[in-house]
N, CA, C and O atoms as CSV, one atom per row, in Angstrom:
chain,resi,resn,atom,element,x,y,z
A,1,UNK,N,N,3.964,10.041,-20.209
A,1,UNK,CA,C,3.968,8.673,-19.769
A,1,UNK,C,C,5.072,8.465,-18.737
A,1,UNK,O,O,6.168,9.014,-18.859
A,2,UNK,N,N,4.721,7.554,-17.583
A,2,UNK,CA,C,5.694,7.696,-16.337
A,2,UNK,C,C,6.710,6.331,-17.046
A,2,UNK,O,O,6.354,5.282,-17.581
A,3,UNK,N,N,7.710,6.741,-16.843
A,3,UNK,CA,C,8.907,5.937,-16.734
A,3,UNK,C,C,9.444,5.891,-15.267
A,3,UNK,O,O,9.124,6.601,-14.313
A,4,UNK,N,N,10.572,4.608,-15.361
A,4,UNK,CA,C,11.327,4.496,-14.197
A,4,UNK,C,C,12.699,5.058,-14.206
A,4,UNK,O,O,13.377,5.058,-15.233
A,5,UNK,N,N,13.180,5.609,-12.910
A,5,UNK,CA,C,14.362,6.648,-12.971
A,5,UNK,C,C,15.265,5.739,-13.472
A,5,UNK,O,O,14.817,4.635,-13.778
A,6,UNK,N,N,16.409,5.954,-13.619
A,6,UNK,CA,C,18.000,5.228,-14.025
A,6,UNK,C,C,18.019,4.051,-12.923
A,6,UNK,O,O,17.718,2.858,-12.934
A,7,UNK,N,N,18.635,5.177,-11.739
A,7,UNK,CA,C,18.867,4.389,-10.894
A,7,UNK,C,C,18.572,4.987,-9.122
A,7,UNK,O,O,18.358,6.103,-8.648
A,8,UNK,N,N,18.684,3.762,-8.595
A,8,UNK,CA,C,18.707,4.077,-7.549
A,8,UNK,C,C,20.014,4.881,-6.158
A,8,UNK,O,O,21.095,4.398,-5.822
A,9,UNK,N,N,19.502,5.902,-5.756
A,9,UNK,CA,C,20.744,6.353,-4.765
A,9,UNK,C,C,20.399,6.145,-3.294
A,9,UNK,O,O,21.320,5.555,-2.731
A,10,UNK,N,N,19.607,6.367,-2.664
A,10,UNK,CA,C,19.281,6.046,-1.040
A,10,UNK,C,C,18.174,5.962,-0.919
A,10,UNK,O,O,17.393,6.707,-1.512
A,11,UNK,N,N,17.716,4.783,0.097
A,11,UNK,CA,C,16.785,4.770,0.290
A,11,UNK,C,C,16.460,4.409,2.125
A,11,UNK,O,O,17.064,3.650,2.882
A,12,UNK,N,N,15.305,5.278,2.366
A,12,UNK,CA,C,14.763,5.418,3.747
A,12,UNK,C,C,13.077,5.003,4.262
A,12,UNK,O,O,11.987,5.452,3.906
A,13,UNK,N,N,13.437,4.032,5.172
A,13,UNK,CA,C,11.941,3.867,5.810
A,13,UNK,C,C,11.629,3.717,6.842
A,13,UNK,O,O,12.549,3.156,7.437
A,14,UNK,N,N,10.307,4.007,7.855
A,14,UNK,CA,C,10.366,3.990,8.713
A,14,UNK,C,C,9.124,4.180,8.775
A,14,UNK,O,O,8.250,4.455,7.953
A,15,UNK,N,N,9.176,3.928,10.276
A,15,UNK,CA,C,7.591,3.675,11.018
A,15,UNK,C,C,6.958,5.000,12.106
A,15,UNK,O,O,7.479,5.335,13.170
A,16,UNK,N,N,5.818,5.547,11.540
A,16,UNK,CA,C,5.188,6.854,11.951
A,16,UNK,C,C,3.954,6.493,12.770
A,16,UNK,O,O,3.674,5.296,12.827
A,17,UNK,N,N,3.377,7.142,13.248
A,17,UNK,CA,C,1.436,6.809,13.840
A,17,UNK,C,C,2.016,6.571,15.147
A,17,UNK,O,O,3.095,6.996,15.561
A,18,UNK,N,N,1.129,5.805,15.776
A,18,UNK,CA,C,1.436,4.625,17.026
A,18,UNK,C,C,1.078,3.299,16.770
A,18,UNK,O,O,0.967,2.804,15.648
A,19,UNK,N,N,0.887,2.691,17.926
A,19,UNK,CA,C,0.765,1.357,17.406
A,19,UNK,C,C,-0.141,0.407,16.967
A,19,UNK,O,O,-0.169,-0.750,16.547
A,20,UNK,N,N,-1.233,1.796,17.352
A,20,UNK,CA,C,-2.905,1.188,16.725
A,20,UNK,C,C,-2.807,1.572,15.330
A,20,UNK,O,O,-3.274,0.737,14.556
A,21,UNK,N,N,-2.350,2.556,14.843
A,21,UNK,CA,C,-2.272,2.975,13.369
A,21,UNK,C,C,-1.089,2.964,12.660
A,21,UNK,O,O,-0.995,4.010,12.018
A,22,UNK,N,N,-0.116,2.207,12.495
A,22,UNK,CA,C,1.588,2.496,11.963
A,22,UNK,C,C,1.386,2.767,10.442
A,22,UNK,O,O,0.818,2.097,9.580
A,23,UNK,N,N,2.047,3.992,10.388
A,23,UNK,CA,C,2.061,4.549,8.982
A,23,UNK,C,C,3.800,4.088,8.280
A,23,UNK,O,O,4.924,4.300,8.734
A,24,UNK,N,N,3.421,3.530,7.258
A,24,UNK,CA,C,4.709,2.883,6.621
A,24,UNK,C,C,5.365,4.191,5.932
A,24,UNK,O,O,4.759,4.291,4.865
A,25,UNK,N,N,6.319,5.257,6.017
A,25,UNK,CA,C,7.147,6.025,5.347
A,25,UNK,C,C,8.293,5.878,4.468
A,25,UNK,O,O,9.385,5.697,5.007
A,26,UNK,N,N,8.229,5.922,3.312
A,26,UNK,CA,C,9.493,5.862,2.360
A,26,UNK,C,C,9.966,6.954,1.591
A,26,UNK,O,O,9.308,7.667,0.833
A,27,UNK,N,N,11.068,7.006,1.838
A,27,UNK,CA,C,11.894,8.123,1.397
A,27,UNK,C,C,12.978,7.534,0.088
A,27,UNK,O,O,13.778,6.651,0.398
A,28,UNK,N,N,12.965,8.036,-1.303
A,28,UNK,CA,C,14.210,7.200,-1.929
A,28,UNK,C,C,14.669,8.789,-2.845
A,28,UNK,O,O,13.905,9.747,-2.956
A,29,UNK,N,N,15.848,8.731,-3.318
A,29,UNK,CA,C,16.539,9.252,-3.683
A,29,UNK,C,C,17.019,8.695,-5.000
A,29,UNK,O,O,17.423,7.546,-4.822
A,30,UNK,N,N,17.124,9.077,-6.243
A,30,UNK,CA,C,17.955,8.520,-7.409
A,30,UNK,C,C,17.912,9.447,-8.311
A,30,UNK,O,O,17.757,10.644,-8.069
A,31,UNK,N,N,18.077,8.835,-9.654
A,31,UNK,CA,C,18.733,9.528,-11.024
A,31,UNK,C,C,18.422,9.464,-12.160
A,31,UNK,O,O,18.655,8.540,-12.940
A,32,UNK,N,N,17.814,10.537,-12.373
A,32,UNK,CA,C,16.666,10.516,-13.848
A,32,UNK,C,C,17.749,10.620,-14.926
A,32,UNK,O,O,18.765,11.181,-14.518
A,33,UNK,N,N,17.777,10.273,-16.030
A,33,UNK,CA,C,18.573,10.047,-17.166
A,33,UNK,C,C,18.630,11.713,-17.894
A,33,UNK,O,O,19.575,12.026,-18.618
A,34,UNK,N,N,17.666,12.538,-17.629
A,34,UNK,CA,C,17.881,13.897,-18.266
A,34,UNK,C,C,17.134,14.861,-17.392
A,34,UNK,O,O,16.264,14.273,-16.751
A,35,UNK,N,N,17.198,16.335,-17.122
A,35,UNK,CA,C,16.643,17.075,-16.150
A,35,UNK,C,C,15.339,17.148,-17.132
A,35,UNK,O,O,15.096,16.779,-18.281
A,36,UNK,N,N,14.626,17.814,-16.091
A,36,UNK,CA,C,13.132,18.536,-16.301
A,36,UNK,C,C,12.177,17.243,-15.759
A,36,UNK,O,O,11.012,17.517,-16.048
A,37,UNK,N,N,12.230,16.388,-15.314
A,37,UNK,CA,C,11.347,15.477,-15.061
A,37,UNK,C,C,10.521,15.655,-13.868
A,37,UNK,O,O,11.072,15.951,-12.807
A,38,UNK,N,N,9.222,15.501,-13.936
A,38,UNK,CA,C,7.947,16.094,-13.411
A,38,UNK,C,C,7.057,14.594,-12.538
A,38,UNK,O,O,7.236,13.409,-12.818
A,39,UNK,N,N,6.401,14.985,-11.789
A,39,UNK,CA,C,5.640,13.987,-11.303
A,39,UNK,C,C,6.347,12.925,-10.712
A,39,UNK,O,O,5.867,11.794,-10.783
A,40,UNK,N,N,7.530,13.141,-10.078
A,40,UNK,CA,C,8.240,11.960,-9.720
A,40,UNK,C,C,7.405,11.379,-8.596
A,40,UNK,O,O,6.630,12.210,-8.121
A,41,UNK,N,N,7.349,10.099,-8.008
A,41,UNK,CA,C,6.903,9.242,-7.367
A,41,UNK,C,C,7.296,7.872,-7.179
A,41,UNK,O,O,8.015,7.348,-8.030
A,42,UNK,N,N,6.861,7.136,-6.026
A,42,UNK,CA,C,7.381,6.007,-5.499
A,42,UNK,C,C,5.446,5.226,-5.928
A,42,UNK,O,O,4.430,5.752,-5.473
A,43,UNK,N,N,5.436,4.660,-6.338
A,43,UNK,CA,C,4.659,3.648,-7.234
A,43,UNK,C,C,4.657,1.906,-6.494
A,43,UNK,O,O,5.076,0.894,-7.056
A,44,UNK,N,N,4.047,2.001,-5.095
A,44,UNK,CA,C,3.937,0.785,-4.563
A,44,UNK,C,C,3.656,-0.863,-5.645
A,44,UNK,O,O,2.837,-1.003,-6.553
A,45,UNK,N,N,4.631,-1.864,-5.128
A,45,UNK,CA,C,3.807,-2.822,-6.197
A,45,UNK,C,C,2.562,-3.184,-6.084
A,45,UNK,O,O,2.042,-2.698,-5.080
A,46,UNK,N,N,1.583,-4.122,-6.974
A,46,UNK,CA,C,-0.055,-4.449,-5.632
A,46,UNK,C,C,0.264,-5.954,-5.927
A,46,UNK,O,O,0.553,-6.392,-7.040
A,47,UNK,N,N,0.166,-6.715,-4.720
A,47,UNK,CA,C,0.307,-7.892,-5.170
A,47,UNK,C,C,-1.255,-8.293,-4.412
A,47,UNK,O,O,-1.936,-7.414,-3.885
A,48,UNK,N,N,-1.720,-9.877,-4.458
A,48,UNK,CA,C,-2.847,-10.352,-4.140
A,48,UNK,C,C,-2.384,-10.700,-3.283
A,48,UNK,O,O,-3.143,-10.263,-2.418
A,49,UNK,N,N,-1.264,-11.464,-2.544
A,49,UNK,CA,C,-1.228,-11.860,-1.537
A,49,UNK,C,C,0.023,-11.793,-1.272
A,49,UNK,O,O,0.849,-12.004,-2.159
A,50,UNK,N,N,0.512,-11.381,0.438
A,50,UNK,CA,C,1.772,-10.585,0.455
A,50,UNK,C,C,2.472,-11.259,0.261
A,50,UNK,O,O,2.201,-12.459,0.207
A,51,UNK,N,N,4.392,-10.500,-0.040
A,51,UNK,CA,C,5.432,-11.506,-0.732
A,51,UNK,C,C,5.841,-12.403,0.657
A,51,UNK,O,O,5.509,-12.456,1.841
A,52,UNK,N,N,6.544,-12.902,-0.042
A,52,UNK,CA,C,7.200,-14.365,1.173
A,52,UNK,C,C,7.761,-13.795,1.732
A,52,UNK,O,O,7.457,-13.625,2.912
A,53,UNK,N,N,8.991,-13.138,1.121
A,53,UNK,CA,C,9.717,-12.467,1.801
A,53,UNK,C,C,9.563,-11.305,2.531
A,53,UNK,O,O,10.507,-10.637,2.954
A,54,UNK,N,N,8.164,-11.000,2.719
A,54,UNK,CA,C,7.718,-9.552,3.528
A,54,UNK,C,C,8.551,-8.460,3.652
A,54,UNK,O,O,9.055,-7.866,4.605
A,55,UNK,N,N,8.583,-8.258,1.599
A,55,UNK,CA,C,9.321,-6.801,1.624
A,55,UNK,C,C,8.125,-6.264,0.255
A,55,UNK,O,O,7.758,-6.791,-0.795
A,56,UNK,N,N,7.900,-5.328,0.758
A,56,UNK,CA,C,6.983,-3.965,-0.112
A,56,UNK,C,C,7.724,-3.524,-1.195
A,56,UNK,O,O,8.567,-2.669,-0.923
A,57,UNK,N,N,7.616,-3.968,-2.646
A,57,UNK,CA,C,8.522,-3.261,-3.796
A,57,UNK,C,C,7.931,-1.973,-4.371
A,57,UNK,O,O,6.769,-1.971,-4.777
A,58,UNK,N,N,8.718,-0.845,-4.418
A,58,UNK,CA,C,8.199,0.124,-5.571
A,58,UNK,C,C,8.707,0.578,-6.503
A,58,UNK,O,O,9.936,0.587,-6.421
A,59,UNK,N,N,8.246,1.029,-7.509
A,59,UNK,CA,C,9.088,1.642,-8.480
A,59,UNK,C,C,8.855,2.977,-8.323
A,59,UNK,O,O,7.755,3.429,-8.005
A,60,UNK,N,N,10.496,4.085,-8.671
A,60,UNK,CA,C,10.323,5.244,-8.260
A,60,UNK,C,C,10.666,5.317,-9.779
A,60,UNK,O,O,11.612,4.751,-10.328
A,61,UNK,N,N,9.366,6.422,-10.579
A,61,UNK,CA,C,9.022,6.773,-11.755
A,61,UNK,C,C,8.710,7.996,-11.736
A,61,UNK,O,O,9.056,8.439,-10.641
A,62,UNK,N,N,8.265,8.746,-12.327
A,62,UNK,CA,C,8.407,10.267,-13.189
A,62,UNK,C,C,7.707,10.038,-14.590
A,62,UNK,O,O,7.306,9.014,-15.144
A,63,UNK,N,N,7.712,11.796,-15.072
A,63,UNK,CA,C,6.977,11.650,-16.732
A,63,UNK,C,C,8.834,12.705,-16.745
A,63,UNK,O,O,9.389,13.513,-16.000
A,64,UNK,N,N,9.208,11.890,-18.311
A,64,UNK,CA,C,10.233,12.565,-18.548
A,64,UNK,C,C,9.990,13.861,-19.584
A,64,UNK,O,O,8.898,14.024,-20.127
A,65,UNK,N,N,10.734,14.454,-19.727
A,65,UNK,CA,C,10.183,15.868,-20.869
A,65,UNK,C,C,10.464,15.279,-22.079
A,65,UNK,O,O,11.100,14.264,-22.361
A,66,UNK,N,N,9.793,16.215,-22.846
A,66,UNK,CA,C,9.811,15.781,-24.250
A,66,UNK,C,C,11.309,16.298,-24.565
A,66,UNK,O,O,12.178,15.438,-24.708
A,67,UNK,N,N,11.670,17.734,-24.685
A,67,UNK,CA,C,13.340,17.230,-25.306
A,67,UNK,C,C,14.358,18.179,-24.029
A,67,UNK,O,O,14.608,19.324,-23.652
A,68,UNK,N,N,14.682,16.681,-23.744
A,68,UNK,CA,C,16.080,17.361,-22.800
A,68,UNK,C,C,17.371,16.682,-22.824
A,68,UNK,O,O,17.289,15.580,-23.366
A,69,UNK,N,N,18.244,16.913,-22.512
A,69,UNK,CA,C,19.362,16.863,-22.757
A,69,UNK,C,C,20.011,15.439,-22.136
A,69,UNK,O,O,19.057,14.876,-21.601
A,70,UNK,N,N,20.755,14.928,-22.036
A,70,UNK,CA,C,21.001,13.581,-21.979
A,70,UNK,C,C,22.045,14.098,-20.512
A,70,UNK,O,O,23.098,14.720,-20.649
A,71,UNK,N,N,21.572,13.753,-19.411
A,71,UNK,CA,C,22.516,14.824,-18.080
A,71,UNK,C,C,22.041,13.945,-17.035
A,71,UNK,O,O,20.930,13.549,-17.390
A,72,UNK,N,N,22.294,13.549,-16.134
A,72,UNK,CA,C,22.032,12.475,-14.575
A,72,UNK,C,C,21.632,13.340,-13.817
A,72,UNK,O,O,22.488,14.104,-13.372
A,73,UNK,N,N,20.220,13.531,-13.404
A,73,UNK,CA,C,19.773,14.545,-12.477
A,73,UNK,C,C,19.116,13.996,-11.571
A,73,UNK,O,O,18.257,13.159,-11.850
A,74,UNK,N,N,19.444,14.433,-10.043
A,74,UNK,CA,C,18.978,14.153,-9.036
A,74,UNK,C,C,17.366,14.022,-9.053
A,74,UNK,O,O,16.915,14.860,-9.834
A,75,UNK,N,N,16.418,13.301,-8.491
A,75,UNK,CA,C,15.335,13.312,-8.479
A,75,UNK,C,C,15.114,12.610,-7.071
A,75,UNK,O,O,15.903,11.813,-6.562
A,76,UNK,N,N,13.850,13.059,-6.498
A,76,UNK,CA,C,13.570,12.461,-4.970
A,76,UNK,C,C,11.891,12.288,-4.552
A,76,UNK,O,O,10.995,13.125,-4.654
A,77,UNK,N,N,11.852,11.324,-4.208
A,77,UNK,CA,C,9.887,11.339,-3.573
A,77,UNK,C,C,9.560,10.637,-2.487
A,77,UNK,O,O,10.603,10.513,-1.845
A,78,UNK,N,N,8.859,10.216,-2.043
A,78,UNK,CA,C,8.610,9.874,-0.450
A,78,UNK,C,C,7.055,9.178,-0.670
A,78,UNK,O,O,6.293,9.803,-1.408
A,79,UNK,N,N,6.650,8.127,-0.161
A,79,UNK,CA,C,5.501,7.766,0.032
A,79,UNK,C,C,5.117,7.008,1.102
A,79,UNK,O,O,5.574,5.892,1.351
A,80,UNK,N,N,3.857,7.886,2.076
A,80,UNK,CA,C,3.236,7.359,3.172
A,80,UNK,C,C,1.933,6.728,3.125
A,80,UNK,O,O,1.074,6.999,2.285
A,81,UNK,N,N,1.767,5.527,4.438
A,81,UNK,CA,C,0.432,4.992,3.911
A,81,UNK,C,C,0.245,3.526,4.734
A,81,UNK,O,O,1.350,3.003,4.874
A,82,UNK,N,N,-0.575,2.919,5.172
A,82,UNK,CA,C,-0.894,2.355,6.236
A,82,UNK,C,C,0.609,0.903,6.390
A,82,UNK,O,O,0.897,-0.007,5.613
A,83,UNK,N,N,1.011,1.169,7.269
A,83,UNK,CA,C,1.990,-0.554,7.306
A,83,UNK,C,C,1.079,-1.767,7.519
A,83,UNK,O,O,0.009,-1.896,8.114
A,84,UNK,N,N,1.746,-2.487,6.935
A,84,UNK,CA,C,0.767,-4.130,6.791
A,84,UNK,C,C,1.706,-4.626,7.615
A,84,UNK,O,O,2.882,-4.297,7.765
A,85,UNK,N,N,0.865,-5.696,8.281
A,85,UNK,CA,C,1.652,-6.623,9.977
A,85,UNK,C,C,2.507,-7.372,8.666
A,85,UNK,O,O,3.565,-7.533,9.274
A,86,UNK,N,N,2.678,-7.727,7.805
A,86,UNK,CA,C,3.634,-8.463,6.977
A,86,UNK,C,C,4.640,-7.676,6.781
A,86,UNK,O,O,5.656,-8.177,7.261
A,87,UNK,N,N,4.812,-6.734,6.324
A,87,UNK,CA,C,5.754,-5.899,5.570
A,87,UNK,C,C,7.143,-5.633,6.909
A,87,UNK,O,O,7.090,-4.947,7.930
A,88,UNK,N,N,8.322,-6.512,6.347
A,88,UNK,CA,C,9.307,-5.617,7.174
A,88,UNK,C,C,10.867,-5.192,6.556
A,88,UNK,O,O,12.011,-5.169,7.011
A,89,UNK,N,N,10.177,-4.859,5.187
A,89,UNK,CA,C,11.274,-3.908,4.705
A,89,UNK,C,C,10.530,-3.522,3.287
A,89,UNK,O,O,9.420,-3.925,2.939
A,90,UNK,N,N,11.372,-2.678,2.579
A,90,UNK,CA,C,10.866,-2.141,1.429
A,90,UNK,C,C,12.202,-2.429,0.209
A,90,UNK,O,O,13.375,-2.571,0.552
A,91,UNK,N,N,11.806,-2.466,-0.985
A,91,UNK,CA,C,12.861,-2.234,-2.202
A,91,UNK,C,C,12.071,-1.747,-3.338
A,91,UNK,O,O,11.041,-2.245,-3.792
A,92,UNK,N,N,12.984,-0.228,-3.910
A,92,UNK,CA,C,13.089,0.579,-4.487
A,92,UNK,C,C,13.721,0.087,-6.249
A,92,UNK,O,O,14.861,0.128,-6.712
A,93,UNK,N,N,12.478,-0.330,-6.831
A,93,UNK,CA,C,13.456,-0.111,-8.077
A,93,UNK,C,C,14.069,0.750,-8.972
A,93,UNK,O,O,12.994,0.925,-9.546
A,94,UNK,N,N,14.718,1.342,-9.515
A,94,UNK,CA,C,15.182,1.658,-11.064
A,94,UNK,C,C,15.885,1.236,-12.412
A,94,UNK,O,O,16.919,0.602,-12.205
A,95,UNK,N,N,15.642,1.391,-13.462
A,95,UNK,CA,C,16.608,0.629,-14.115
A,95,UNK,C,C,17.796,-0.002,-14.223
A,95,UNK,O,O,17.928,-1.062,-14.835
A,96,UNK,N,N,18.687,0.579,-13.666
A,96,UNK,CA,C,19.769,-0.238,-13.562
A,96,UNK,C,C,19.882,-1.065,-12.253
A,96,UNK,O,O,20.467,-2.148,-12.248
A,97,UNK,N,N,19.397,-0.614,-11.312
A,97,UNK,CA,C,19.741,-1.287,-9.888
A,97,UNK,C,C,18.298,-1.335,-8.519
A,97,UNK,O,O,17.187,-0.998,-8.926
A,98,UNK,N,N,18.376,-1.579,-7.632
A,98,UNK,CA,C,17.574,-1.806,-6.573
A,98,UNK,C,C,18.173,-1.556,-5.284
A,98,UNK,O,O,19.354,-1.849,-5.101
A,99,UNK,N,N,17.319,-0.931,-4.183
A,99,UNK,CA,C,18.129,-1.105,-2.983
A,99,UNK,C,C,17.123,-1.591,-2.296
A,99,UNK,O,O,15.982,-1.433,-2.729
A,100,UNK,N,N,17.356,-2.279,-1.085
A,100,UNK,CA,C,16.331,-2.677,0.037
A,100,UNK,C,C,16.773,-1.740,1.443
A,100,UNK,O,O,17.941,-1.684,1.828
A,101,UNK,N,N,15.771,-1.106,2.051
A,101,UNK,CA,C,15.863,-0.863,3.657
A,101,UNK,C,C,14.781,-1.541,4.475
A,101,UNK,O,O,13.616,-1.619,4.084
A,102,UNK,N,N,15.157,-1.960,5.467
A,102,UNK,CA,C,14.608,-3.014,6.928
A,102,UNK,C,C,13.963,-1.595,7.709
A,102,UNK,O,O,14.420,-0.477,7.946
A,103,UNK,N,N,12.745,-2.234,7.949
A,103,UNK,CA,C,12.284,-0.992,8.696
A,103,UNK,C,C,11.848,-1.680,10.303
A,103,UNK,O,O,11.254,-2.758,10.313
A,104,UNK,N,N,12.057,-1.246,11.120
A,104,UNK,CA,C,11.505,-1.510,12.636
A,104,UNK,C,C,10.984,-1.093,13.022
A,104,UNK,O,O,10.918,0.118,12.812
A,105,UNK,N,N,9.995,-1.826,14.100
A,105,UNK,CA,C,9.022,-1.314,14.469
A,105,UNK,C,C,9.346,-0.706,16.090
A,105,UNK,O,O,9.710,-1.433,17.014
A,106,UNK,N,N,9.092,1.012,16.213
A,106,UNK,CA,C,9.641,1.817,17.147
A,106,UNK,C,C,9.430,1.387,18.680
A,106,UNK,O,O,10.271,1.469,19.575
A,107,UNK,N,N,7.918,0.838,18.791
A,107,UNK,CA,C,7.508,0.210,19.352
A,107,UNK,C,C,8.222,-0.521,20.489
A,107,UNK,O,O,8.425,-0.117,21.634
A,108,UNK,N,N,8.555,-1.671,19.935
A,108,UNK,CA,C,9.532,-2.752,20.120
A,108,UNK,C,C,11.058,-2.375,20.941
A,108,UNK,O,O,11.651,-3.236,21.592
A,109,UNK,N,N,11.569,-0.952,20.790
A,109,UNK,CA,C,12.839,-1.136,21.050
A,109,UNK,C,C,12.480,-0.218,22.461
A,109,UNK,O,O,13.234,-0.315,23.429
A,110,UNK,N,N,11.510,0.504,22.498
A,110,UNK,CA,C,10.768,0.772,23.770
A,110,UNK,C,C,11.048,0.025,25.233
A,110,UNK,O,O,11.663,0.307,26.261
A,111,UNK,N,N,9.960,-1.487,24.567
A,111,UNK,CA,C,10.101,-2.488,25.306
A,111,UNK,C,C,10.971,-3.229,25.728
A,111,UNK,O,O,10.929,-3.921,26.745
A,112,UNK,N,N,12.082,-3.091,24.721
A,112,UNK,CA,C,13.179,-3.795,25.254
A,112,UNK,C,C,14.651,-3.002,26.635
A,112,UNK,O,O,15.578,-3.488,27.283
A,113,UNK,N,N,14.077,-1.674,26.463
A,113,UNK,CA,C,15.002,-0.633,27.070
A,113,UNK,C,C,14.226,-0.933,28.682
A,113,UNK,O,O,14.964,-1.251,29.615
A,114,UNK,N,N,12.731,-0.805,28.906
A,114,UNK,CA,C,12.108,-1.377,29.485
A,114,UNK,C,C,12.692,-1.942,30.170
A,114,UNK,O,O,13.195,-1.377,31.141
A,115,UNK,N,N,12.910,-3.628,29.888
A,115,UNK,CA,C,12.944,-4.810,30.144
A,115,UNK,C,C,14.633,-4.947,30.755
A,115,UNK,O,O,15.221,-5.685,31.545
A,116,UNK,N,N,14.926,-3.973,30.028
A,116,UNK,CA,C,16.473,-4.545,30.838
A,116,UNK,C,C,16.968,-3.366,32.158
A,116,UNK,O,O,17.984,-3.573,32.821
């Protein structure tokens, strides 16, 4: 059964494809409560209609082992997958804590190098 890690340690996102297709990338980093943990993953939330605040939540979860030792072990996963014109940042939960990263669109800073 997937549980959620401890906690959270870094988290990374960013914008892949071009600009007909932008692929939303997340990278997070944290801390499983005991080693051996399998299947780790970033677990998008689903909501019906996007948040106000146009940030994408996930939980980064795992299946923990049946008997291991009580030890803070690094754990890491990444999840790619279409960006929504709403979404402009992401937050990573785990049990004890949360982080948010702002993601930009690559696009954009193009145009502005452009322009000046």
């Amino acid at each position: 059964m997937s549980e959620l890690v401890r906690e959270i340690v870094e988290v990374n996102a960013s914008i892949d494809g071009d600009e007909e297709n932008p692929l939303l990338v997340v990278e997070a980093e944290g801390l499983a409560p005991t080693a051996g943990w399998t299947n780790v993953r970033l677990e998008p939330h689903v909501t019906i209609a996007p948040p106000e605040d146009g940030v994408q939540d996930f939980d980064l979860v795992g299946d923990r082992p049946g008997d291991a030792a009580e030890a803070l072990t690094e754990v890491e996963a990444a999840w790619e997958g279409p960006l929504e014109d709403w979404c402009i940042g992401v937050r990573i939960h785990g049990i004890d804590n949360l982080i948010e990263d702002e993601i930009y669109t690559p696009w954009d800073e193009d145009d502005e190098s452009e322009a000046a």
